[in-house]
C-alpha positions as CSV (number, residue, x, y, z in Angstrom):
1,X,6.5,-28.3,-31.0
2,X,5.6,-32.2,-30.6
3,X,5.0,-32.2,-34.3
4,X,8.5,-30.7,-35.0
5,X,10.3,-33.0,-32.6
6,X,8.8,-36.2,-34.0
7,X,9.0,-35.6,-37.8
8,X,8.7,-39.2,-40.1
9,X,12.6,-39.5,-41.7
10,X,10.6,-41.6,-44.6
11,X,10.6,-40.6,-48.0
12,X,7.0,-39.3,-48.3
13,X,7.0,-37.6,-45.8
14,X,4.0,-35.5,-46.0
15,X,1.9,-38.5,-46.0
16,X,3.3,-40.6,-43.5
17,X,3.4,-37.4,-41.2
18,X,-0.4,-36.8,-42.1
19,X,-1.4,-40.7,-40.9
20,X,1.2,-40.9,-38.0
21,X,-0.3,-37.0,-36.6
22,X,-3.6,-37.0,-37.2
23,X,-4.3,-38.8,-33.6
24,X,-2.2,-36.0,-32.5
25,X,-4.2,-33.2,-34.1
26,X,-7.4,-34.9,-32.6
27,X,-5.6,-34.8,-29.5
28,X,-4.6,-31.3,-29.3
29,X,-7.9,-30.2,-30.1
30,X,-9.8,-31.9,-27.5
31,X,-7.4,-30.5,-24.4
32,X,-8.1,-27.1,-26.5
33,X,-11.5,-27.3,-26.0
34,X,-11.4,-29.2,-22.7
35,X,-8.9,-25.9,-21.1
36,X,-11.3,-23.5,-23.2
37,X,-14.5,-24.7,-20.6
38,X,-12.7,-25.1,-17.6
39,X,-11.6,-21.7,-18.2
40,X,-14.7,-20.3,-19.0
41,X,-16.5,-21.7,-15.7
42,X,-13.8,-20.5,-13.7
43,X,-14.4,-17.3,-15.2
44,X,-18.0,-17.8,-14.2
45,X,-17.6,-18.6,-10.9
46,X,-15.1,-15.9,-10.6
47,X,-18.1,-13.3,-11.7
48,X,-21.0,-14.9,-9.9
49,X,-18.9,-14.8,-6.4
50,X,-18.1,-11.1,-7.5
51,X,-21.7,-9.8,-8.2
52,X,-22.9,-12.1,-4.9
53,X,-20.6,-9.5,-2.7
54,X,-21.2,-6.4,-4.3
55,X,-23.1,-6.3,-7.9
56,X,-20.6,-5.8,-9.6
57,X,-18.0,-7.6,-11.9
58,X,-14.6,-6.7,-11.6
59,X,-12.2,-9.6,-12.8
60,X,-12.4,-10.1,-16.8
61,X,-9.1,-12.8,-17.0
62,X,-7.7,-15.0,-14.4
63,X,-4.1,-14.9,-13.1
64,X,-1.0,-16.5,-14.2
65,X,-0.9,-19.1,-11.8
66,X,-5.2,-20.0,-12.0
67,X,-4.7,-20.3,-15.8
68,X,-1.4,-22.3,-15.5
69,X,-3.7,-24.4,-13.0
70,X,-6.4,-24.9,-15.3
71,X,-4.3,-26.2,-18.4
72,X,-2.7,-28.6,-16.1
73,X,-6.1,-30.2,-15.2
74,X,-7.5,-30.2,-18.8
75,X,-4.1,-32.0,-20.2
76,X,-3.2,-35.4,-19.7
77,X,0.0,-37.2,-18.0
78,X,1.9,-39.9,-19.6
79,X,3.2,-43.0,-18.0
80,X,5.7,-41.6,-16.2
81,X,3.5,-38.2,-15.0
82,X,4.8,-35.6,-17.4
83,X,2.1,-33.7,-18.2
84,X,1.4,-33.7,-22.2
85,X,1.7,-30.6,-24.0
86,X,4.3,-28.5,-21.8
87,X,7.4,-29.7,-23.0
88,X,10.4,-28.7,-21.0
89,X,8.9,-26.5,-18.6
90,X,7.3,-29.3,-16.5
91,X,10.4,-28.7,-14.4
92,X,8.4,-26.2,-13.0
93,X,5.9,-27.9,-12.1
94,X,5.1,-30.4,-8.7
95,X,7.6,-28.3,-6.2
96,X,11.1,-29.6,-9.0
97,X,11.4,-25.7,-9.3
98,X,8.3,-23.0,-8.3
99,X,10.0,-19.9,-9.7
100,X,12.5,-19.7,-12.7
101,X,14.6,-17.6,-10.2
102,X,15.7,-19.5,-7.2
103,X,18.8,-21.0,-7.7
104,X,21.4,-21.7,-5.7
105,X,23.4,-18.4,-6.9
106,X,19.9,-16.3,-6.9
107,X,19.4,-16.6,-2.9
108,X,23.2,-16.4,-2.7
109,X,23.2,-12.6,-4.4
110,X,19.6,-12.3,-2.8
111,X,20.8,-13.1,1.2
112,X,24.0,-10.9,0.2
113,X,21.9,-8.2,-1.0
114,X,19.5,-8.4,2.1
115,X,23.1,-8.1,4.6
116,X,24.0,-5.2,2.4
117,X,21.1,-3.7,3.3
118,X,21.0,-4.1,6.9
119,X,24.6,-3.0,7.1
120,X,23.4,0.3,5.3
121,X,20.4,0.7,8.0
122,X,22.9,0.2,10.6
123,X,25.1,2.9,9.5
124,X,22.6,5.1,8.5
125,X,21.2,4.8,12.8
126,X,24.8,5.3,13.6
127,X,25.6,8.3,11.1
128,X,22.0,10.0,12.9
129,X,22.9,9.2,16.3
130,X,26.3,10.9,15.6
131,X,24.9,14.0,14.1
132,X,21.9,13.9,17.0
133,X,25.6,14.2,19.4
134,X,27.1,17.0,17.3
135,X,24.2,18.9,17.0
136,X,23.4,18.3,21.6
137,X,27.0,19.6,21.9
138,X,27.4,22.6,19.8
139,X,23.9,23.6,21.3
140,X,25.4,22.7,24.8
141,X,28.3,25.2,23.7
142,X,26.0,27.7,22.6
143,X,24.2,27.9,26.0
144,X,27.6,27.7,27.9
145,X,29.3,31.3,25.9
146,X,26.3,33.0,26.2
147,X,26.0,32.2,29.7
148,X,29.8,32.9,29.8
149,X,29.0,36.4,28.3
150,X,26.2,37.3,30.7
151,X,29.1,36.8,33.5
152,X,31.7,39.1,31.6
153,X,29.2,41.4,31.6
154,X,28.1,41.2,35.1
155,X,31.7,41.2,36.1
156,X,32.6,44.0,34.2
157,X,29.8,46.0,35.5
158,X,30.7,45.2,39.2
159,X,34.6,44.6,39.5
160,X,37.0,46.8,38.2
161,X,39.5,44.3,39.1
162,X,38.2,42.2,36.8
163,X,38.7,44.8,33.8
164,X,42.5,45.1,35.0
165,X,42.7,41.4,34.3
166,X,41.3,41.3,31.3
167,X,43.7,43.9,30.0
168,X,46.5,42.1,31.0
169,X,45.0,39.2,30.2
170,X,44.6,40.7,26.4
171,X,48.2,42.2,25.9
172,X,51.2,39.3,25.0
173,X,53.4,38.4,27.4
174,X,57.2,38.6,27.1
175,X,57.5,35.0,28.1
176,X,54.5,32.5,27.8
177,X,55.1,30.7,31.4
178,X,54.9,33.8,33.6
179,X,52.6,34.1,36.2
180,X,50.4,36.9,36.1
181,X,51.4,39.4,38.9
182,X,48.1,40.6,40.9
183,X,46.8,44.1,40.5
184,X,46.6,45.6,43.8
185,X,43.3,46.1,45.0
186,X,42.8,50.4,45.3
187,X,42.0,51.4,48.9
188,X,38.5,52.2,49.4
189,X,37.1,55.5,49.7
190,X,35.9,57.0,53.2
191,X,32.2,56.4,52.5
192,X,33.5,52.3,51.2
193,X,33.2,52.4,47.7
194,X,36.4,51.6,45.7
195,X,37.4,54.4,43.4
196,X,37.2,53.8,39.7
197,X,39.9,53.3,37.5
């Protein structure tokens, strides 16, 4: 890339870029062969720490970040402390930019997407608590017919009365804001039961 960027405009250019690089060739091959040990001896340490714990040796390359961390201490800086050899992504070095994805519109969408979120948690508790209520009432309702039933039975077993007014009770009325005229009660029998109807 360096090579590229600084190209000889001359007219033999094949010889004046063959003097003017070879410094740079030299160069590149020493902070090749520098990053190639320090990588190897972190690779070392890596295993000997490893096999110390357990015996065995599980890590056979070293992560992004510890290889990125190793290049940076086998290259060299320039005057101004751009590191030789990276080009434009020293940006992301020295806390410029840590990640390629945290710009201002990044945590903008990422906050907005966390609020979404929330909001959907929040309607989620309130959509369970409002099925938890439906579900209490209709068994509420459940307990109060059947226990509804078991008095209409009871009744129906003990007062005839209360068979009279269900029948009238059951048949339509001429006009829907009548009262309900009282069945008169039968008179009871000489030994005090009521006679059936």
């Amino acid at each position: 890339m360096y090579m590229r960027k600084h190209r000889p405009t001359g007219s033999n250019k094949k010889i004046a870029s063959l003097k003017s690089n070879r410094w740079l060739l030299v160069f590149v091959v020493e902070i090749h062969e520098a990053y190639l040990k320090n990588k190897a001896a972190k690779l070392a340490a890596l295993h000997e720490n490893d096999e110390q714990f357990d015996g065995t040796s599980r890590r056979t390359e070293l992560s992004h970040e510890e290889d990125d961390e190793i290049f940076l201490q086998s290259t060299v800086t320039n005057d101004r402390g751009g590191y030789f050899g990276i080009g434009s992504l020293g940006v992301y070095i020295n806390g410029k930019r840590k990640y390629a994805g945290r710009s201002s519109s990044f945590t903008t969408l990422q906050s907005k997407l966390e609020d979404a979120n929330r909001k959907i948690e929040e309607q989620a508790a309130l959509q369970a608590a409002r099925e938890a209520e439906a579900l209490w009432v209709a068994a509420s309702q459940a307990a109060e017919i059947k226990h509804l039933s078991m008095v209409k039975k009871y009744l129906s077993e003990t007062g005839p009365n209360f068979l009279a007014f269900l029948n009238s009770q059951s048949t339509p009325a001429a006009d829907d804001h009548s009262e309900v005229q009282p069945t008169p009660t039968p008179a009871a029998n000489a030994d005090g039961t009521t006679p059936a109807t």
